[in-house]
N, C-alpha and C positions, 0 to 999 in steps of 0.2 A: 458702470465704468467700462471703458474697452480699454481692451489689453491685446497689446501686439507683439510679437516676434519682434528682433529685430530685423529679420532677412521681411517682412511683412510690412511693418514700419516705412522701411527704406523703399518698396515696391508702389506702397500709397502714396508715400512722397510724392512719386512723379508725375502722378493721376490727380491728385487734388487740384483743384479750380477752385482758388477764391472767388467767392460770389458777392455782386456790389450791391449795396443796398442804400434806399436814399430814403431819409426821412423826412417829415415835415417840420419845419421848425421858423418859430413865430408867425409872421402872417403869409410872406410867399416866398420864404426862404428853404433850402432842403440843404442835407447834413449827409455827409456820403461816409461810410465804412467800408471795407471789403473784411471779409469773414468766408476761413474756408468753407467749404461745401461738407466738409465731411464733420464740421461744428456745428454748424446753422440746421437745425434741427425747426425750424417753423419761421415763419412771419404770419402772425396772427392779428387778424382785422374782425370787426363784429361778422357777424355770417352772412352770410349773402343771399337778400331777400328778393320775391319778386315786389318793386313797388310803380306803381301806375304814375297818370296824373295827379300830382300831390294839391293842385286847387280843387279839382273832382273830389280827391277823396276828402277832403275840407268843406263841399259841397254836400257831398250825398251823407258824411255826419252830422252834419247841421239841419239837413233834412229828416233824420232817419235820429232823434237825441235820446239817448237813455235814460227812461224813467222821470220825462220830463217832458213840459210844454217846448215848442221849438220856438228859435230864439227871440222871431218879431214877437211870438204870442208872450213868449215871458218878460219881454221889456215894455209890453202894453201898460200904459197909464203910469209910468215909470217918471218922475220930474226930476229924482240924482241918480243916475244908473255910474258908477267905478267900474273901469277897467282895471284888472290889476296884471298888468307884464311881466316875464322874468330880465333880470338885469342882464346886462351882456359879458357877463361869462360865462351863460347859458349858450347854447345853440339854436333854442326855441327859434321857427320863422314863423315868429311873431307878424312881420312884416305882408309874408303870403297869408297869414287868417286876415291881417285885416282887408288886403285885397280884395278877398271877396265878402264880409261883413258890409265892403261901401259901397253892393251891388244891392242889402237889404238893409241899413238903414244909417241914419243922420247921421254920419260918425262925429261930428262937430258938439255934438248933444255931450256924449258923456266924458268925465275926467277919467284921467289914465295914471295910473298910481304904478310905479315900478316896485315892485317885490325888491329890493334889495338885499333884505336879510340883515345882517351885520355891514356888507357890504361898504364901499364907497358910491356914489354916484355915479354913472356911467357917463362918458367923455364922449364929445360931438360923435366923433366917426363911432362908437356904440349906441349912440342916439340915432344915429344913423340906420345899423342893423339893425335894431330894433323894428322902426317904424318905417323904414323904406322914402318910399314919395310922399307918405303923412307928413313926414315928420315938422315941416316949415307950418302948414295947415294947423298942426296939433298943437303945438310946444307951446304954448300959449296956457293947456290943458295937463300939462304935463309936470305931475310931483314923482320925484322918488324918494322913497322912504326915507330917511333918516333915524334908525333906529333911539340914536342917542338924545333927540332934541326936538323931534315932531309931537304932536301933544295926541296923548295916546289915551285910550277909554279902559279901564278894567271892567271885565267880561263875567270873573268866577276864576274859579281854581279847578286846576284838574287832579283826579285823584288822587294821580303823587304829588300834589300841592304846586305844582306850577301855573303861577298867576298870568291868569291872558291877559296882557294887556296890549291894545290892538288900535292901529293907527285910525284916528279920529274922520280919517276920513274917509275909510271901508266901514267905519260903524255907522259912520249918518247915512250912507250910500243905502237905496229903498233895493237898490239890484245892485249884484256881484257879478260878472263874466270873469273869467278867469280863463286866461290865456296860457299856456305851460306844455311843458314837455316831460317826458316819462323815460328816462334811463337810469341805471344802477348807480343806487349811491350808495359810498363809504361806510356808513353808517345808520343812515335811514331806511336801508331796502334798499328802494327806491327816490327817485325826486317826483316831481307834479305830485299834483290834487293836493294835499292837506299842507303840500312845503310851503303853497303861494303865501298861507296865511300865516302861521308859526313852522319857518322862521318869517318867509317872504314880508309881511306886515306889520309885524313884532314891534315891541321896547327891547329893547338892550336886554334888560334884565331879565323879559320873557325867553329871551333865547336861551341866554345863557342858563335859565333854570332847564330847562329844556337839554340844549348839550351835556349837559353834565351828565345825564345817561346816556351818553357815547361812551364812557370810561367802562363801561359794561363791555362782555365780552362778547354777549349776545349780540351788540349794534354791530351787524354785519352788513357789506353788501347781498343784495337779493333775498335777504329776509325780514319777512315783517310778521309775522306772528310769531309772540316771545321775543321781539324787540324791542327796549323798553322808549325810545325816543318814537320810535312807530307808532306804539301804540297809547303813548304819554300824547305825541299829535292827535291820533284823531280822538283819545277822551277831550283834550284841553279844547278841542273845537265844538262840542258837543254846546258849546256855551254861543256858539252861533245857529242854534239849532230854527231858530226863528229868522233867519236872514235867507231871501231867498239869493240863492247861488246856481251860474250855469258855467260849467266848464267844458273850457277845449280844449284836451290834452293828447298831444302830437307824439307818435313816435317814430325817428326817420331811422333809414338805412344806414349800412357802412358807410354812403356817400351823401350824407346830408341832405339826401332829397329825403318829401315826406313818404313814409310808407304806411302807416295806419293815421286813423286820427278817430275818438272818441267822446261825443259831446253831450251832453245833459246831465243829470246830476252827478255831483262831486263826487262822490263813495264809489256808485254805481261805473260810470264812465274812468276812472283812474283804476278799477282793480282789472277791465275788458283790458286797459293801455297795459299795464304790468303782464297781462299773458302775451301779446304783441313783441314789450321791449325784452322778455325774456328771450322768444325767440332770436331776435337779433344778437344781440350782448352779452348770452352764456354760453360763453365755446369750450368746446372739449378739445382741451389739448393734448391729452392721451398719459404724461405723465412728466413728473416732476422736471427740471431743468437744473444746470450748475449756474447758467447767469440769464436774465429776463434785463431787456433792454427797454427801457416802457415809457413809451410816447405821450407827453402832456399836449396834442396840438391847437390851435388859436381857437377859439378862445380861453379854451382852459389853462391856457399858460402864464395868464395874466401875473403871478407872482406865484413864489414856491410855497404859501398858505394854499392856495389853490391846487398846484399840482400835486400835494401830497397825495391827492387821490387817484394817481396813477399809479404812485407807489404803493402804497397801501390793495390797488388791485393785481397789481403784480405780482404779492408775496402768494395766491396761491398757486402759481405755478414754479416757486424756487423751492428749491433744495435747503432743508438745512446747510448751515456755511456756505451757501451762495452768493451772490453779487449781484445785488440791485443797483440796476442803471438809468435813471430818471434821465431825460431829455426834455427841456423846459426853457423857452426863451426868458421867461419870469422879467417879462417885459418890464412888471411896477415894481420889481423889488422882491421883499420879503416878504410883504403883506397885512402881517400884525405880528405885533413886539414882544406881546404876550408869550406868541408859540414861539420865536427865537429865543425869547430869553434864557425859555426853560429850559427849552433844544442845547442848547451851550453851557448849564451851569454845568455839568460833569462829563470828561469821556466813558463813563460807566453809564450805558442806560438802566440798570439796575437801580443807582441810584437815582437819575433825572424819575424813573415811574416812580421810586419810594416818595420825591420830593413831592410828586403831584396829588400826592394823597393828604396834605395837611388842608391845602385851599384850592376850591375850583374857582377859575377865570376862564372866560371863553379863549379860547386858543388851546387850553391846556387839552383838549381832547385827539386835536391833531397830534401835538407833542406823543400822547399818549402812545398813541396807534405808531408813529413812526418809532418810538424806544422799543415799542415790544416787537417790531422785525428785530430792529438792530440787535434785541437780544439774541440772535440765533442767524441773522445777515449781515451781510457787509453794505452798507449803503453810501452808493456813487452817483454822481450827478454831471453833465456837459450841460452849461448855461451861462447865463451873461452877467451870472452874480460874482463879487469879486471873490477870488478865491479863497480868503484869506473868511472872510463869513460864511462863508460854508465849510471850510476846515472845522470854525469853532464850533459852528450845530453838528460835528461826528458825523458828515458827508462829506467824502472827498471828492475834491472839485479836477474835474479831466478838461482841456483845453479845446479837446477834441474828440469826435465818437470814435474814429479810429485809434486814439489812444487810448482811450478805454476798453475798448474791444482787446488792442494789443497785452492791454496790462492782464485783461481776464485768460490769455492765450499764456503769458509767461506765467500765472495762479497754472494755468491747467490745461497741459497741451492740448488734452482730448477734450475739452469743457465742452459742455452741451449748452448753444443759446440759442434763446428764445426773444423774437420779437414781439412787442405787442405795440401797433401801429396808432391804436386810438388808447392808450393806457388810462385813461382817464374814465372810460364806461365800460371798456370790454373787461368782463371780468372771467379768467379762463377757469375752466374745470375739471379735474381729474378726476374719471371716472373710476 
């Protein structure tokens, strides 16, 4: 805490320079705040890498594949080869691998199966991102999952008994490629390599057995050993141990260009990308904060199911009784019913985590993670949701960044904030 004089006080006064800051919000909109200079203690972005040409580097991985035949050799004598994509609320550019994959073979030949997850389907202009100039070519070739209604194969059980059951048409497929990106997740680690298939390919029902170790305390961002959703993935996958699989998992810079990319087998090529995304996406911010301002930007903004995991990266750089500030266009909404319902049965998060303890339902893990800030934070939000629904989920809704910025100034003259520009993968660190 600083502590002034008042003859000091008065002297800073007239030295302060509020400094303006603009964010990204939805697809090419920005969100201005002014924050004096003597509060704004950071704007935190992933770390700043050196990255080349990102087709090159797509090239010289595909040439160079870890623990694995390279690509044309491994789709020899292949008659069902699966693609499987991440959905577009990923950032994967999916679109530059396949680029250059239509310089080394038939791309017409194999189907393209979207990882969705739990998800919904992704809408033309993310059909779009997706597949770039494919996409008119493809789409003919093109399923995305539907966890709830697709006719899915059981696989075995993984040791903590969650049932693989795994979309019918990765299981007939003679070849897998798997296309993905590698940055810090919520509660997996990490995403790529083992997400494409549980959750990416999943039943309903395989996820959610699955999520349900998220209410653990261990599912952290950036860690996978001792993480029981990490390591429930790659047992539950063991049961594709006979399918051959090659993956290409991406991982780009603060500016969405690519900067590594590692390709051949699945285990092998996603632990090379996890040393990679670490560098980028674990910043040392030096030390705690009184408010953390934390950027959900497109795609991840898709709805406030989705951005929670901007929030949930934020909490570790606040302060006990801090104030968390989600920025999130939450373009679709809410997302799922399930994590609002819970989010809203009490202003006590005390009680919303005691209620989630009689039955798991997928959503309930988000919930989870957001009551246990709110145990010890204050949780705020600027977005396009009515305000009066985010009141009842124990988020207060600000109109504007600047008046929330204002409200955390009248909390606390001296408040210490913290930007985090890509909230959604940068996860800060205090050494």
């Amino acid at each position: 805490m600083f502590i002034f004089s008042k003859e000091l006080k008065s002297t800073l006064e007239l030295i302060i320079i509020p400094m303006k800051i603009e964010v990204p919000y939805g697809v090419n909109e920005i969100l201005e705040a002014e924050i004096p200079d003597i509060n704004l203690v950071g704007i935190v972005r992933p770390n700043e890498v050196e990255s080349k040409d990102g087709l090159a580097e797509i090239r010289e991985s595909l040439d160079n594949p870890i623990d694995s035949p390279n690509l044309v050799d491994f789709l020899k004598g292949s008659e069902n080869p699966v693609f499987i994509l991440n959905d577009g609320t990923r950032p994967t550019p999916s679109s530059r691998v396949l680029e250059v994959l239509s310089q080394r073979i038939n791309m017409s030949f194999p189907k393209y199966l979207i990882a969705t997850g739990a998800h919904r389907a992704p809408t033309e202009d993310e059909y779009l991102f997706i597949f770039g100039r494919f996409y008119d070519m493809l789409r003919g070739r093109v399923h995305a999952h539907d966890s709830r209604k697709d006719r899915t194969v059981y696989l075995g059980d993984s040791k903590n008994g969650t049932e693989m059951w795994i979309n019918e048409i990765a299981v007939d497929a003679d070849r897998l490629v798997i296309i993905t990106s590698v940055e810090p997740h919520y509660f997996a680690g990490y995403t790529g390599g083992r997400k494409s298939i549980l959750p990416g390919v999943a039943s309903f029902d395989t996820i959610e057995q699955n999520h349900k170790l998220a209410m653990r305390k261990e599912a952290q961002s950036l860690a996978l050993d001792g993480n029981p959703v990490n390591e429930d993935m790659i047992d539950a996958l063991k049961v594709l141990k006979d399918k051959d699989i090659f993956a290409i998992q991406i991982v780009l810079d603060r500016h969405h260009n690519i900067y590594k990319v590692a390709s051949g087998n699945l285990t092998s090529s996603f632990k090379k990308a996890v040393t990679w995304a670490k560098e980028v996406f674990s910043v040392d911010v030096g030390e705690k904060v009184d408010s953390v301002i934390s950027v959900a930007p497109y795609p991840m903004d898709v709805d406030l199911y989705q951005s929670q995991k901007a929030m949930d990266n934020a909490k570790w750089a606040l302060k006990e009784g801090g104030k968390l500030i989600l920025v999130s266009k939450c373009r679709d909404g809410i997302g799922h019913d399930t994590f609002y319902k819970q989010l809203s049965m009490s202003d006590d998060p005390s009680v919303i985590l005691e209620n989630l303890k009689n039955e798991y339902q997928l959503g309930f893990h988000k919930t989870a993670k957001l009551a246990e800030v709110a145990l010890w934070a204050d949780l705020w939000a600027v977005t396009d949701l009515d305000p009066g629904t985010l009141s009842k989920a124990n988020i207060r809704p600000f109109d504007s960044l600047q008046a929330a910025v204002d409200a955390v100034l009248q909390w606390k003259e001296d408040a210490s904030i913290l930007v985090l520009m890509n909230g959604s993968v940068t996860v800060p660190r205090v050494d």
